[in-house]
C-alpha angles and dihedrals in degrees: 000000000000119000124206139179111238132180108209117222112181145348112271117222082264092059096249122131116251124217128153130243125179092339095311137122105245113196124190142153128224093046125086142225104285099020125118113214141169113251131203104221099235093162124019119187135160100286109002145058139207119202150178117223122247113179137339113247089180128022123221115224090244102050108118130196105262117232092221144039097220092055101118083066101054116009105012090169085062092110096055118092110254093244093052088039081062096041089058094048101049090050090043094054088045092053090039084067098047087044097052108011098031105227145112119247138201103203109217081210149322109226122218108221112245089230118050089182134022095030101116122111085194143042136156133210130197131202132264116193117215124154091351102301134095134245132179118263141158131219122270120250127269072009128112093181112017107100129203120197121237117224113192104008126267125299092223109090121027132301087248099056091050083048096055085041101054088052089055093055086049087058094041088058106040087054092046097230116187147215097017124184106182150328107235111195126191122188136191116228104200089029129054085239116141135161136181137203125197115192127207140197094201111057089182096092140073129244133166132180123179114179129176088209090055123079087203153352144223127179100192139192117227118190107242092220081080126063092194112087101256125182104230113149134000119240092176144337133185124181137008123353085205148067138207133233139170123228130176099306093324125100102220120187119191132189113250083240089052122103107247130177117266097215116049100180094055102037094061079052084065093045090052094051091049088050091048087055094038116096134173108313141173108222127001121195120205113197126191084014107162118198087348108256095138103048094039084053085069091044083125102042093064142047087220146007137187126207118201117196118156093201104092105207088051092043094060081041087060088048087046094049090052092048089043085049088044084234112158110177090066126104119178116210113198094217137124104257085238095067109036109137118262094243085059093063089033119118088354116162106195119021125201122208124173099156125183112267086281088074127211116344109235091243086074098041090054086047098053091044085064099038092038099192104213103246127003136196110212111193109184131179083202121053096183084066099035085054093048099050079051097065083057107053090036084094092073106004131060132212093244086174144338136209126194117206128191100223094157109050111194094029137072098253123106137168122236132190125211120196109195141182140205113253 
């Protein structure tokens, strides 16, 4: 493949590092703003590249040893030092907002994480064959097939966890198991609790694990036709479905299928700064609300909330954690946000929304600009999409104040909060 010398001028809103070459856009990880480096050409269009780095021909200041070889997969910001890590993002959210919402914002802050490394409640390996025996890889990355083999485990999540992990993969390999899709790993941060599932494509076979670091097991089929880790039949399963987690004052348990937040300090950050701009209301709606932690933090600031979830199982999780936190002016709808009935948005006084990367479907959008809920807090692990829904509710709601957080040290993603207000 081609190779080409770049300098690289500035961070692109995906986090990768922009030069010019011949007139085109170049986009790579690995490299930073100000560097010149030599790339390896992996996708060429009409005006723009993609590219691997080779070598660096001029450091930047800030540039920093990564702890890892397989970095680029998981934490490609990992050779930038944390402050100017910071620095990029800040300025990054504040330029996300003039791109897709067209304004201007003051951020109130942009919180560090307290932990850089070893902060993730979730990680998920995939499988590299060699010699007839599996390690654990991830895929490389702009790459949906190229694989790259981890060594050591990630840094991402904790020691423990990678421990516990490379036993299991003796195991995997001593008992010959086949056809495996991935190892998904969820990890409390304030309980030992941790639980593994290991996915396969072939649900014919036998395997057990039984570790007195776990708090459960699954050993799952997942049907081959998807290349997503879906949860379709259980083979075997031994301990607890759930896990435990602290937050605030609140015990939360969660299902090792739920959605739960990576980063655990600083979301309770998030939590304390929605508490400090709630006030005495009426009726709160929490949509896409997951086992149900934001919306049972204001448990005190309303007379009623509702918390709307479509997954099932996370959604009784959400009932169980309001009885466990003998909360009673909680009801928990099992509904996709996007249709929920009118009469549930209308007269709401605070509305919750913490929606996937996508963003919120237009349909709720439409539905919140005639129902028009008094104040909302919009958390978002993707600003791009949280800007852009912006642009469409401006007409009605103001930014009355915004907060960045660094939930994922060593990688371009942030969280953001908006706390808006109707006009």
């Amino acid at each position: 493949m081609k190779e080409i010398i770049v300098n690289f001028e500035k961070i692109g809103h995906n986090g990768a590092s922009i030069g010019k070459y011949n007139g085109k856009i170049v986009f790579a990880y690995g490299v930073l703003p100000g560097e010149k480096a030599k790339i390896r050409i992996i996708q060429e269009k009409k005006n723009l590249i993609k590219g691997e780095v080779v070598e660096i021909l001029e450091k930047s200041k800030f540039r920093i040893k990564e702890l890892e070889g397989h970095y680029l997969s998981c934490s490609p910001w990992q050779v930038f030092a944390y402050n100017y890590q910071l620095e990029l993002k800040n300025n990054l959210l504040r330029q996300i907002f003039k791109d897709f919402a067209h304004i201007d914002i003051e951020l109130e802050n942009f919180y560090p994480s307290p932990k850089v490394f070893g902060y993730r409640t979730k990680i998920e390996y995939s499988f590299l064959e060699d010699n007839n025996k599996y390690n654990f890889a991830f895929y490389k990355r702009e790459s949906s097939k190229e694989k790259i083999k981890i060594e050591n485990g990630c840094k991402l999540i904790s020691d423990k966890v990678n421990e516990v992990a490379f036993q299991i993969l003796e195991e995997i390999n001593n008992n010959k198991v086949e056809d495996l899709k991935t190892l998904i790993i969820r990890k409390s941060q304030r309980y030992e609790d941790i639980h593994f599932s290991l996915l396969t494509m072939n649900k014919n076979q036998k395997f057990e694990f039984k570790n007195e670091k776990l708090s459960g097991f699954s050993f799952i089929y997942s049907k081959p036709e998807s290349p997503a880790s879906t949860f379709d039949e259980i083979i075997f399963e031994w301990g607890r479905e759930y896990l435990r987690e602290k937050i605030l004052d609140f015990e939360i348990y969660y299902h090792y299928t739920s959605f739960f937040q990576n980063n655990i300090d600083l979301f309770e950050k998030a939590l304390e700064i929605m508490r400090e701009n709630s006030r005495e209301f009426n009726k709160i709606v929490d949509l896409y609300a997951g086992v149900g932690i934001i919306g049972l933090s204001l448990k005190d600031f309303s007379k009623e909330i509702l918390s709307v979830e479509i997954d099932e199982k996370t959604a009784n999780y959400a009932k169980f954690n309001a009885d466990l936190n003998n909360i009673k002016n909680f009801k928990v709808f099992t509904l996709a946000s996007e249709k929920i009935p009118k009469n549930i948005l209308e007269n709401t006084d605070l509305l919750i929304l913490d929606p996937p990367r996508a963003g919120l479907h237009k349909k709720l959008i439409s539905l919140i600009l005639e129902t028009l809920p008094q104040n909302i807090f919009y958390l978002s692990c993707n600003p791009i999409t949280q800007a852009r829904d912006f642009s469409l509710l401006k007409e009605r709601y103001k930014i009355k104040k915004i907060y960045g957080f660094d939930f994922y040290p060593n990688t371009p993603h942030m969280e953001s909060l908006l706390i808006l207000e109707l006009v």
